[in-house]
mmCIF file of the C-alpha atoms, coordinates in Angstrom:
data_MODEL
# 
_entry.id   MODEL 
# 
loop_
_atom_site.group_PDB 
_atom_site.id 
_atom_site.type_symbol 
_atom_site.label_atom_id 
_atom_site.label_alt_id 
_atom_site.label_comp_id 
_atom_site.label_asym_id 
_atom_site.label_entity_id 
_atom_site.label_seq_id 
_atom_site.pdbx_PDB_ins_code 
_atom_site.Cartn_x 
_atom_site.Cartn_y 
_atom_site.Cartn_z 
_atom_site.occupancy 
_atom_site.B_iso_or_equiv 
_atom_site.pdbx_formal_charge 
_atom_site.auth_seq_id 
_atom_site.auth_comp_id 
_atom_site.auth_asym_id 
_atom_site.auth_atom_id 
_atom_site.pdbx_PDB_model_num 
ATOM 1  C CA . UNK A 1 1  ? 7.806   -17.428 -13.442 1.00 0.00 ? 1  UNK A CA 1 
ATOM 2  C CA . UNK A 1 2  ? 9.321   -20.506 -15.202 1.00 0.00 ? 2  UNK A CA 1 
ATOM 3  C CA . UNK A 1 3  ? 9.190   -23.510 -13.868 1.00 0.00 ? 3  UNK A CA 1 
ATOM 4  C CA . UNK A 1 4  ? 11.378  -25.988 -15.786 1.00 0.00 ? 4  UNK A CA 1 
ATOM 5  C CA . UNK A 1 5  ? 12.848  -29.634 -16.017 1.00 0.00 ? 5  UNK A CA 1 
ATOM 6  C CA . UNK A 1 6  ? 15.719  -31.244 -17.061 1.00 0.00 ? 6  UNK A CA 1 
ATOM 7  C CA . UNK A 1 7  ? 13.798  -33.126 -19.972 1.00 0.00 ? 7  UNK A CA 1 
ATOM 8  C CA . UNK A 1 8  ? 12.698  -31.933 -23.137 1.00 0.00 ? 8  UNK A CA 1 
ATOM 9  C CA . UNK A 1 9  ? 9.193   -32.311 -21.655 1.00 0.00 ? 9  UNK A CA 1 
ATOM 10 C CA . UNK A 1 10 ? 9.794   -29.016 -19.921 1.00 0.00 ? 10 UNK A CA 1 
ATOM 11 C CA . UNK A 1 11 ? 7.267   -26.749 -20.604 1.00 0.00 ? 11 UNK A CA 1 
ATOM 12 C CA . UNK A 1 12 ? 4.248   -29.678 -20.737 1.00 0.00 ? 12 UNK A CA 1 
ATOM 13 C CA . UNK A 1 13 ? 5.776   -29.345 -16.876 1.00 0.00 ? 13 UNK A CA 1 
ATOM 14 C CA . UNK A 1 14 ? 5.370   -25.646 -16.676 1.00 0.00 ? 14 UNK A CA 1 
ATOM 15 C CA . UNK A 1 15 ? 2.350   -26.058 -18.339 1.00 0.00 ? 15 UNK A CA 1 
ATOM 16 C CA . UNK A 1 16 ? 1.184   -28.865 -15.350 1.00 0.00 ? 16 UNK A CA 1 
ATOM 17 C CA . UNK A 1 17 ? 2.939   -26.479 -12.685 1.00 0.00 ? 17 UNK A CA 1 
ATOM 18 C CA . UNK A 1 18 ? 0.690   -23.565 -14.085 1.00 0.00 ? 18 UNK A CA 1 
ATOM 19 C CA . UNK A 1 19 ? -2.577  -25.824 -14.341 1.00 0.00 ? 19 UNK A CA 1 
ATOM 20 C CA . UNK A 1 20 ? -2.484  -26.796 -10.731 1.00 0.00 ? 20 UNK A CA 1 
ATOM 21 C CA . UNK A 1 21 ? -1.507  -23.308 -9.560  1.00 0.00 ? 21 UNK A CA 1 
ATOM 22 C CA . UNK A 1 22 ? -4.302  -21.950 -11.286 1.00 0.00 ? 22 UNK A CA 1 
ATOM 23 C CA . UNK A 1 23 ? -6.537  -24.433 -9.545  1.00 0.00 ? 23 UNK A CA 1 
ATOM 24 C CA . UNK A 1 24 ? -5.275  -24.225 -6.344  1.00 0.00 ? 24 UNK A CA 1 
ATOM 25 C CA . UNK A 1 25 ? -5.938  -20.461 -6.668  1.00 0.00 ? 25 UNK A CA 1 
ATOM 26 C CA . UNK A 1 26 ? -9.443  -21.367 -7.511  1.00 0.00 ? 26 UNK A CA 1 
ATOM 27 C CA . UNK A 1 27 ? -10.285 -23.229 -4.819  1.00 0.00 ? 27 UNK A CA 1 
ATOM 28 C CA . UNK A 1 28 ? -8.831  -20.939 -2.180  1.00 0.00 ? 28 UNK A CA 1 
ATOM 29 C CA . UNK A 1 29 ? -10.630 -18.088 -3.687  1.00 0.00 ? 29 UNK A CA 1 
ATOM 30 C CA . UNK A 1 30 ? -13.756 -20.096 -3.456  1.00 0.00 ? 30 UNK A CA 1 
ATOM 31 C CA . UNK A 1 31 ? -13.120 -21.403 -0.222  1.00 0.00 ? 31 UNK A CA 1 
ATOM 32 C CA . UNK A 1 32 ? -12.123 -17.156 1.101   1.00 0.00 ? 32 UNK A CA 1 
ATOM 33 C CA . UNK A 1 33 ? -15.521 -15.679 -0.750  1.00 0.00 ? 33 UNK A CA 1 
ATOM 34 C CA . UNK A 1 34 ? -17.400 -17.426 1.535   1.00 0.00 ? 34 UNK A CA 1 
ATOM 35 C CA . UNK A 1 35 ? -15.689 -16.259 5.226   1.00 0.00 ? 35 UNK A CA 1 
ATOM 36 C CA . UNK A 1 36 ? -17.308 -13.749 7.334   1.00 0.00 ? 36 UNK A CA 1 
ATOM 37 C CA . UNK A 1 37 ? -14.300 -11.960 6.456   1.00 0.00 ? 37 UNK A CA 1 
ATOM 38 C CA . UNK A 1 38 ? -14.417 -11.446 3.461   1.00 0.00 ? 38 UNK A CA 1 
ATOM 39 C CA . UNK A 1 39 ? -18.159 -10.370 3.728   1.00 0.00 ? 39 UNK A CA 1 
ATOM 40 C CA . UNK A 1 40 ? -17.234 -7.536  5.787   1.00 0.00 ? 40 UNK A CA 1 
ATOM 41 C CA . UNK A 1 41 ? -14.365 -6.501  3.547   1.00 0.00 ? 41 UNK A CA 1 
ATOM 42 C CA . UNK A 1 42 ? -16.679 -6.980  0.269   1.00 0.00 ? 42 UNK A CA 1 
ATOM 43 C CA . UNK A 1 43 ? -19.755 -5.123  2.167   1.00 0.00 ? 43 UNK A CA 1 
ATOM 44 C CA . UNK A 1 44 ? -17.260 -1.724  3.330   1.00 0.00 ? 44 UNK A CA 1 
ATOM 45 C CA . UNK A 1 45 ? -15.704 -2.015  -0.198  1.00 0.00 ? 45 UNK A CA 1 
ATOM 46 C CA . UNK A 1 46 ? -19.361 -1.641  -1.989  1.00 0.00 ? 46 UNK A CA 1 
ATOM 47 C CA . UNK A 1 47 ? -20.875 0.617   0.959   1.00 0.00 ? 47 UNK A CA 1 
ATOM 48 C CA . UNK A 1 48 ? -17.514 3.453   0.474   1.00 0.00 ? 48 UNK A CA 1 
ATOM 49 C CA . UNK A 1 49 ? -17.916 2.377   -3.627  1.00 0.00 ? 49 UNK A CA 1 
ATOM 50 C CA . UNK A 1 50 ? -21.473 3.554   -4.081  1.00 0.00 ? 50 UNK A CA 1 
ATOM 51 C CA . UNK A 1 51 ? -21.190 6.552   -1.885  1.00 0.00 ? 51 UNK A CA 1 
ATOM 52 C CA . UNK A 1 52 ? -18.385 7.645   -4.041  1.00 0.00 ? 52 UNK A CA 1 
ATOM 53 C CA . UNK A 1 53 ? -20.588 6.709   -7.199  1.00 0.00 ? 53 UNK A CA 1 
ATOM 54 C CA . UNK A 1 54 ? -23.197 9.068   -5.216  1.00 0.00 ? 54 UNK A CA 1 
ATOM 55 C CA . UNK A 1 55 ? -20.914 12.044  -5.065  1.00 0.00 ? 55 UNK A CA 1 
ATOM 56 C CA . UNK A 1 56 ? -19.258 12.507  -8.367  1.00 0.00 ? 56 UNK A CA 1 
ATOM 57 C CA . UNK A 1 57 ? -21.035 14.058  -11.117 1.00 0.00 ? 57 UNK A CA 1 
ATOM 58 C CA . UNK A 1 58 ? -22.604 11.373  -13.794 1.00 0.00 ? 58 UNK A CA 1 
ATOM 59 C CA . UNK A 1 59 ? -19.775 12.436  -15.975 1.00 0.00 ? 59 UNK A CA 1 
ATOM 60 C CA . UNK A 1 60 ? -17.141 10.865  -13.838 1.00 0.00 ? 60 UNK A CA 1 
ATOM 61 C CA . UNK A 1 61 ? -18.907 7.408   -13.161 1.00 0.00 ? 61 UNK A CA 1 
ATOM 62 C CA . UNK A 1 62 ? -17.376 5.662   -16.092 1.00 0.00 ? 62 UNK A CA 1 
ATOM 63 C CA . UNK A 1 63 ? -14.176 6.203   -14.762 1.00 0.00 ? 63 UNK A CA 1 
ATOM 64 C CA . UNK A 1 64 ? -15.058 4.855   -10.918 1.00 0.00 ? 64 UNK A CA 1 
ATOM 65 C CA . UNK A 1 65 ? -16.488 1.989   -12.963 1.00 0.00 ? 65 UNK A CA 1 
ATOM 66 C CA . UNK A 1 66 ? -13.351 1.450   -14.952 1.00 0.00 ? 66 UNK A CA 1 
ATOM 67 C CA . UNK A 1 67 ? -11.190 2.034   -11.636 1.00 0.00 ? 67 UNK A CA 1 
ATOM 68 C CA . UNK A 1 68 ? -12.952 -0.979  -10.124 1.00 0.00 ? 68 UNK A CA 1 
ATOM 69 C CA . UNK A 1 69 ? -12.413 -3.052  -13.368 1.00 0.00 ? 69 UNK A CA 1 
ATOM 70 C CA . UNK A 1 70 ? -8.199  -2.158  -12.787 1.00 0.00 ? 70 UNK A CA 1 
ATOM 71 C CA . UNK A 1 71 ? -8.553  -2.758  -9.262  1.00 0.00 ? 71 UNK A CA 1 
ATOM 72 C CA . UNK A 1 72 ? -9.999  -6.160  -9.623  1.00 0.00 ? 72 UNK A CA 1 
ATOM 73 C CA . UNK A 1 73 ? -7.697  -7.108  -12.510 1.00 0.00 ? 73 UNK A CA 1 
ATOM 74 C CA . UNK A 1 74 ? -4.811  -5.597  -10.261 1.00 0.00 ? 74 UNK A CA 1 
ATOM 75 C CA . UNK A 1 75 ? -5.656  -8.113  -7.257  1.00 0.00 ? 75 UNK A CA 1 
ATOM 76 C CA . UNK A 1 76 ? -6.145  -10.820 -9.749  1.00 0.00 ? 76 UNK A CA 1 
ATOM 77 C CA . UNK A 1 77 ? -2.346  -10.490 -10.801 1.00 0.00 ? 77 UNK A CA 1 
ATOM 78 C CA . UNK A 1 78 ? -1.505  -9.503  -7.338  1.00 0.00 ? 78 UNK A CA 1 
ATOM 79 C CA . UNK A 1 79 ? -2.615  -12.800 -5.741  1.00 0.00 ? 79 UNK A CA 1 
ATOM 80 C CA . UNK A 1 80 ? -1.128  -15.209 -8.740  1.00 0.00 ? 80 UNK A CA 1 
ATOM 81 C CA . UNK A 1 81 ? 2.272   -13.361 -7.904  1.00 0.00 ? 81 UNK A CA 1 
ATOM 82 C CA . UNK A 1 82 ? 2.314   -14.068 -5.032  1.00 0.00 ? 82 UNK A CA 1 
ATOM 83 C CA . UNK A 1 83 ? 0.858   -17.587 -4.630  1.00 0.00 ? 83 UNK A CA 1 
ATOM 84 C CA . UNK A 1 84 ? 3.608   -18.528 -7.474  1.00 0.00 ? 84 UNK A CA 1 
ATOM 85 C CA . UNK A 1 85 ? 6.490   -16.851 -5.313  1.00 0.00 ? 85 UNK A CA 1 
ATOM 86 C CA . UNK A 1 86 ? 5.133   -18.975 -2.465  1.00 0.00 ? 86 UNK A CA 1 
ATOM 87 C CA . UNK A 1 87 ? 5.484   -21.973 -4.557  1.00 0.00 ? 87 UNK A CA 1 
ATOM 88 C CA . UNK A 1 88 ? 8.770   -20.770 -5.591  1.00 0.00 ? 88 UNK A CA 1 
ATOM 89 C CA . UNK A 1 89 ? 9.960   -20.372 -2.189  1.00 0.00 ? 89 UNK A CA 1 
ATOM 90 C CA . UNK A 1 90 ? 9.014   -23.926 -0.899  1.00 0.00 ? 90 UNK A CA 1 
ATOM 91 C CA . UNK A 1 91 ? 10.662  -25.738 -3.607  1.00 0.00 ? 91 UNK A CA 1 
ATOM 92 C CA . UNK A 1 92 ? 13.832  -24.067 -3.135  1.00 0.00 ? 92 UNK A CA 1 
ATOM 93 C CA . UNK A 1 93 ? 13.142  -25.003 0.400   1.00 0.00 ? 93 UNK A CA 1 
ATOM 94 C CA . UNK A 1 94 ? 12.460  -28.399 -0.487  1.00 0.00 ? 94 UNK A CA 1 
ATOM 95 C CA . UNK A 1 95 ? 15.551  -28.404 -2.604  1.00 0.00 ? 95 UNK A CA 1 
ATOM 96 C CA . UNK A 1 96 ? 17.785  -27.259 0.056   1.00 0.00 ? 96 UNK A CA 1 
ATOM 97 C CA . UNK A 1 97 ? 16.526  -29.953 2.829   1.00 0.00 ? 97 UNK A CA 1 
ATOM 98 C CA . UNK A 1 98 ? 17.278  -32.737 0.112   1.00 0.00 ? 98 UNK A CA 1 
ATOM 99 C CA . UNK A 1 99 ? 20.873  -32.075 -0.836  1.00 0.00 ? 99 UNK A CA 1 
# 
């Protein structure tokens, strides 16, 4: 996603933009890791993840291991994507309200 100016100083703004995204991300993470919710979901996640561990043969546990590594990655990406198309969205929001 770009997020430019009409100055020169355009990507020291992207570079901002992305800064305080990033942050922002942080903090809601932070603030979501520690709701009852996400307990549950993190407690059914590793309850289904070790039974699976349990039933394959030790062969196959480096690649449950490496499927949790993607999946985490995957929601990583997932959740930037989307908070950025958020952010998107309420600037040209913001944009059209103050023609």
């Amino acid at each position: 996603m770009s997020f430019s100016s009409n100055t020169n100083s355009g990507s020291k703004f992207e570079s901002f933009i992305s800064s305080c995204m990033d942050n922002r991300i942080e903090e809601l993470s932070n603030e979501y890791s520690n709701s009852a919710e996400y307990s549950e979901f993190c407690y059914l996640y590793n309850d289904i993840f070790n039974q699976i561990k349990e039933a394959l043969p030790s062969e196959s546990l480096d690649l449950i291991d490496r499927l949790d590594c993607l999946h985490g990655s995957y929601l990583a990406v997932y959740q930037k994507f989307f908070y950025e198309q958020g952010f998107s969205d309420c600037r040209m929001v913001f944009n059209l309200l103050h023609k």
